[in-house]
C-alpha positions in Angstrom: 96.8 128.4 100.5 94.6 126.1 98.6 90.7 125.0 99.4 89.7 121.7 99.2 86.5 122.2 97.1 89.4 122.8 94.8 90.2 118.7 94.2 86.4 118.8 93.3 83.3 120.7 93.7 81.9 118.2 96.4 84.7 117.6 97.3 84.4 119.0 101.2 80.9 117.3 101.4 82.6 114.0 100.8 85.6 114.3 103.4 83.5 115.9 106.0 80.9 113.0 106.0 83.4 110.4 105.3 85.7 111.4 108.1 82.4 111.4 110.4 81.7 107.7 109.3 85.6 106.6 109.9 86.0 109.1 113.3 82.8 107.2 114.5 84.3 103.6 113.6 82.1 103.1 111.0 83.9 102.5 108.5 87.7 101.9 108.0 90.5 104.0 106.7 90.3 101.9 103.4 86.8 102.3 103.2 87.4 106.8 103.8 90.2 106.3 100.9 87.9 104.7 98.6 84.9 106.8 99.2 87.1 109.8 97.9 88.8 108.8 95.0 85.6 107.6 94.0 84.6 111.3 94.5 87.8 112.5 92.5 87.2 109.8 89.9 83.6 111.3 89.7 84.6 114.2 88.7 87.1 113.6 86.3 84.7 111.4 84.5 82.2 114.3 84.5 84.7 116.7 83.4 86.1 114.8 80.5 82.6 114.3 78.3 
């Protein structure tokens, strides 16, 4: 099986409270997408200096 922490290490944090927001219609499903490839582009940045 795989983890999701392993796409990043906040990785959870982000799709938990993200799918809270867009569950609640607070936000919209483009809003959820953007929210975590910001998170993946985060880390990638982070990873690569």
């Amino acid at each position: 099986g795989h983890y999701i922490d392993w796409a990043t290490p906040t990785f959870y944090d982000t799709l938990v409270s993200e799918l809270q927001k867009l569950l609640g219609g607070i936000t919209t499903p483009a809003d959820f997408t953007a929210a975590v490839e910001v998170d993946y582009s985060n880390y990638l940045l982070e990873k690569s200096q």
